[in-house]
C-alpha positions as CSV (number, residue, x, y, z in Angstrom):
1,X,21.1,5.1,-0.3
2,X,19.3,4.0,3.1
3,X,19.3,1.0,4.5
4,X,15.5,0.4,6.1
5,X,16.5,-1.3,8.8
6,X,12.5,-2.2,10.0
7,X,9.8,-1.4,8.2
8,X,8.9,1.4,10.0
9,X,11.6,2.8,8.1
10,X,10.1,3.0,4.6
11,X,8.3,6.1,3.2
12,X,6.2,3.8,2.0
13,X,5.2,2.1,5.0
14,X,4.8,5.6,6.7
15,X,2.8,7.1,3.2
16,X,0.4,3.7,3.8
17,X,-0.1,3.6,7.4
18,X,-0.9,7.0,7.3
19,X,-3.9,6.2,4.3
20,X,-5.1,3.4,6.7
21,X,-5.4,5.7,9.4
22,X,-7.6,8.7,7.0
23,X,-9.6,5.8,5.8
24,X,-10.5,4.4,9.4
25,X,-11.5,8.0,10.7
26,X,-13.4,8.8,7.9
27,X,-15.2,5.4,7.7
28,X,-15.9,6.1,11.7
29,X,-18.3,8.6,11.2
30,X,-22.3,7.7,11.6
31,X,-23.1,7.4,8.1
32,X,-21.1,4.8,7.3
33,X,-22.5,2.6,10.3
34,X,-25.8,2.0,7.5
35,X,-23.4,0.2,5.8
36,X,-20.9,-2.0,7.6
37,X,-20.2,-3.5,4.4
38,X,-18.6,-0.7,2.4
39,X,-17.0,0.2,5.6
40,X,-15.5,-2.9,6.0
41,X,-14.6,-3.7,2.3
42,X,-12.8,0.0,2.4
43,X,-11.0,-0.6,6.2
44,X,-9.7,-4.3,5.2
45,X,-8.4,-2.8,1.9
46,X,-6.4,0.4,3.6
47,X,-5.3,-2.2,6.2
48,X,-3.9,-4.0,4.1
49,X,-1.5,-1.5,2.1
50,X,1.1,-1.3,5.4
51,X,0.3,-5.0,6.9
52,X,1.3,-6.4,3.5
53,X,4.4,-3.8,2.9
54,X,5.7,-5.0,6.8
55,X,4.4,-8.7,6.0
56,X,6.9,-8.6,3.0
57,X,9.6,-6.7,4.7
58,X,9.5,-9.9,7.4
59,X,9.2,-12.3,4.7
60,X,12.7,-13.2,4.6
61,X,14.0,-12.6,1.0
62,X,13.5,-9.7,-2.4
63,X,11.2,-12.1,-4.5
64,X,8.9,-12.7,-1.7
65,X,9.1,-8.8,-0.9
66,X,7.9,-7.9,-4.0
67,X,5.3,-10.2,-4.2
68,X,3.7,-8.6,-0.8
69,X,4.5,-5.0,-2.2
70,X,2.1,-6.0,-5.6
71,X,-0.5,-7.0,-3.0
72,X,-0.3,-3.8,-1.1
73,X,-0.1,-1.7,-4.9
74,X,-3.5,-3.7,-5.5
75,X,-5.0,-3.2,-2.1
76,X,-4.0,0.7,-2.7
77,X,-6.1,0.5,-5.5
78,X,-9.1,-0.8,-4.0
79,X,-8.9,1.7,-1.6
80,X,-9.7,4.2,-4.5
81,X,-12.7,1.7,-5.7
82,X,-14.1,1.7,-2.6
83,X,-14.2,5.3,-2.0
84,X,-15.3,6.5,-5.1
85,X,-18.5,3.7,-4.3
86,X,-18.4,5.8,-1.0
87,X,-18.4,9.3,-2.6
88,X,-21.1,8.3,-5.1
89,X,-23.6,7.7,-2.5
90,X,-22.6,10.4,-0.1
91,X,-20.5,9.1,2.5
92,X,-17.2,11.4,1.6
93,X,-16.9,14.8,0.4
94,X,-15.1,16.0,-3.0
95,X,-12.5,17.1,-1.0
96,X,-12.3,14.0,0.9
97,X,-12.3,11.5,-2.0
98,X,-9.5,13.5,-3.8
99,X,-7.6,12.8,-0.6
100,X,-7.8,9.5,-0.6
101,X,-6.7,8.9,-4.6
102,X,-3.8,11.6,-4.0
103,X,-2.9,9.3,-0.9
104,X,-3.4,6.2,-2.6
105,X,-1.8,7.2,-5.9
106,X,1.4,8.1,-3.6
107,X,1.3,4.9,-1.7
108,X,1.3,3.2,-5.2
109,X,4.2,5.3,-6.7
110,X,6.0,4.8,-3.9
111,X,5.4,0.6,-3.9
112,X,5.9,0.9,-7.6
113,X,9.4,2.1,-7.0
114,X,10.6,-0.4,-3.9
115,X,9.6,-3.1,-6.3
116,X,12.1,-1.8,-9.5
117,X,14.4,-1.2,-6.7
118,X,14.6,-4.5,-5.6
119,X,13.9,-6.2,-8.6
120,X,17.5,-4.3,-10.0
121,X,19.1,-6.0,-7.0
122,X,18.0,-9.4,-8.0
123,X,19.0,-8.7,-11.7
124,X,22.5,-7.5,-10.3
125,X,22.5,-10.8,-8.0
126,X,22.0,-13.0,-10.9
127,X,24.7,-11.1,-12.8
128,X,27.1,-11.1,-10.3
129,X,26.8,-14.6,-9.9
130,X,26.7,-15.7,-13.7
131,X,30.3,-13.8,-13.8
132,X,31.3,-15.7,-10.4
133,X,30.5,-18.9,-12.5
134,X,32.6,-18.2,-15.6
């Protein structure tokens, strides 16, 4: 396997930045400047998806990694809440909302599996050093 050596490094870091990004240019256009709420909400929440992933990564340990990466699996999902508020009242496409929630869904696969991942190295940690003890 890989080492990620910076968070830049993670698929899902790249898979989330790259949602943020979508989210921002679509929220840019002059429809959404009636409601700077929605846009907000739906910027803040796609922001957060990478910021906490790299917030975690920089953290300084697994447990608090994983407790950044469910942050960024729930911000992912409210992502997806947001633009399906968006879509209902005309601001995105079809097209553009299934984007988003085949995005989003990735980001959250992806998050889903860097927090088994790590949470098997902390089970093999603790294993390791229960036999170390005996």
């Amino acid at each position: 396997m890989t080492t990620i050596r910076r968070f830049e490094d993670s698929l899902a870091w790249q898979k989330a930045n790259a949602l943020s990004a979508f989210v921002h240019r679509l929220s840019d256009r002059k429809a959404w400047g009636r409601d700077w709420s929605l846009r907000e909400q739906i910027r803040s929440a796609a922001g957060s998806v990478p910021g906490n992933i790299a917030e975690g990564f920089n953290s300084g340990g697994d447990r608090h990694f994983r407790h950044y990466l469910r942050i960024a699996r729930a911000s992912a999902g409210e992502v997806r809440a947001h633009a399906y508020t968006a879509h209902h009242i005309g601001y995105l496409s079809d097209e553009e909302l299934s984007s988003i929630c085949s995005a989003s869904h990735e980001c959250e696969r992806l998050i889903t599996g860097f927090i088994n991942y790590l949470t098997r190295c902390l089970e093999q940690l603790e294993t390791d050093a229960e036999e170390s003890s005996s």
